[in-house]
Structures are given as C-alpha cells and as structure tokens.
C-alpha positions, 0 to 999 in steps of 0.5 A: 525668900525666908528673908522676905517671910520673916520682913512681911510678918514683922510688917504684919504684926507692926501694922496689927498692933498700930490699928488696934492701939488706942481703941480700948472702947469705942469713941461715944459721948462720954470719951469725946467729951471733957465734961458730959454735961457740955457740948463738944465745942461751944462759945458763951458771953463774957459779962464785962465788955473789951476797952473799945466796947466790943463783946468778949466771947469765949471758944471753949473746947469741951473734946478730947481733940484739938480743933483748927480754926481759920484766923484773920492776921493784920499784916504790917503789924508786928505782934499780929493780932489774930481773930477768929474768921467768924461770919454773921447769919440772919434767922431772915430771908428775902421773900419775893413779893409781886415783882419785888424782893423784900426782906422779911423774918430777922434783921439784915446781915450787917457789912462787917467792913475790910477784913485783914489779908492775911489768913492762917490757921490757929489751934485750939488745944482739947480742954483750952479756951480762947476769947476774942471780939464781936462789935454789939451791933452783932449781937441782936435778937435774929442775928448769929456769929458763926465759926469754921472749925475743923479736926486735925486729921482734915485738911487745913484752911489754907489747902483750898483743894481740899475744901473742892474736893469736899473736906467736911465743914463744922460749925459752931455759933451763938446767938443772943437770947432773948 
C-alpha cells in the first residue's frame, strides 16, 4: 500500500512538472512569430524566373514551429524532385444565366496537367525557407497558388482518417498583385 502512495506521488509530481514546463507565458504574437513585423508563414516571388521559365517562389516560415506540408514525388527517378502540392483558385464563379451556366468574375482555373503518383510529407523547419516552381500562366490577376500545411501535433497527409475525422486545414496563398 505505502508502495503504491509513494509510485502515485512520483506520478503526480512527474506529470505536474511536464504540464507546466514550457509555459512561462502565454503563447501570443509576439513568442509565435520570429519576426513580428511578418505573417506566421507566407510565400513572396523571386525576381529572376527558373531555366525553364517558371516562377521561383519562396515558402518562408516566420514560427516558432515546424510546418508539414503535403509534396508530390516523381516516381522512377532516382534523386526525386519534390514540389509543393499547391492547387490554383479563381476570384471567378459559375453564374447561372436563363437556362445556362456562365463563367463570370475571374479567369478559369487552368488544368494543371498529370501530377506525380507518389505523395509524401515534407517539413518546414521554424525560421527556414524552401522555393519551388509555379508555370506563369499561374500567375495572372484573379488567379491564386494555394497550399496545405499543417502543425506537428496534427495528423499527417498520409493518414487519410485523419483528414474525415475532421483534422484542421491551414492554408496559405499568393496572388499576383496588380
């Protein structure tokens, strides 16, 4: 019995001492973010284009955590190539018009074409930066590259249960400015 009293206290005290380590003050902008002055994660342009003519952008991550983010990988390659698994959205809609369906507000969202079949997650280490490719006709006034990206307490891309059972979604994107 003083056995089982004294293995409950070390338990106690253990479990005390692990929820209040790391918790000196309260998470707010100012411990989350690296640099205050800049969102938490976000994407900026780089001037000079890729070889092939696509746009360079950058993922920068501004917080103090690591960030996931979905990638597609090339299989059959042997140093695989891995790009962000962004999709493309359109400030337009379809309007229906009499017995029609039209088009209006933004440009069409463009078929991005096959994508790789093989899928993984990637990790953005907190204060890193990683560039990857976007083909220019992405990149027009209406049209936005948006990605995924998730903490490393949720459950990952490739834990498809977890996305049903309703995991949160975090998105980032950029658009062209005028």
């Amino acid at each position: 019995m003083v056995r089982h009293a004294i293995g409950c206290l070390i338990l106690g005290t253990l479990l005390a001492a692990s929820t209040s380590a790391g918790q000196d003050r309260p998470l707010t902008s100012d411990t989350v973010h690296l640099d205050a002055t800049k969102p938490t994660i976000y994407i900026t342009s780089v001037k000079t284009p890729a070889a092939n003519g696509d746009i360079v952008m950058t993922i920068h991550n501004n917080s103090i955590f690591d960030l996931s983010f979905c990638t597609w990988v090339s299989a059959g390659t042997s140093a695989p190539t891995v790009y962000p698994c962004y999709s493309i959205e359109s400030n337009g809609h379809l309007t229906k018009r009499g017995r029609h369906w039209k088009w209006v507000g933004g440009p069409h969202v463009p078929d991005l074409g096959p994508r790789p079949d093989i899928i993984s997650d990637w990790t953005l280490r907190s204060g890193a930066s990683v560039n990857f490719q976007v083909p220019p006709e992405l990149l027009v006034k209406g049209l936005r590259v948006v990605i995924s990206f998730r903490y490393p307490w949720e459950k990952p891309w490739t834990d498809f249960k977890g996305h049903i059972d309703g995991e949160p979604v975090h998105t980032i994107s950029y658009e062209k400015g005028n």
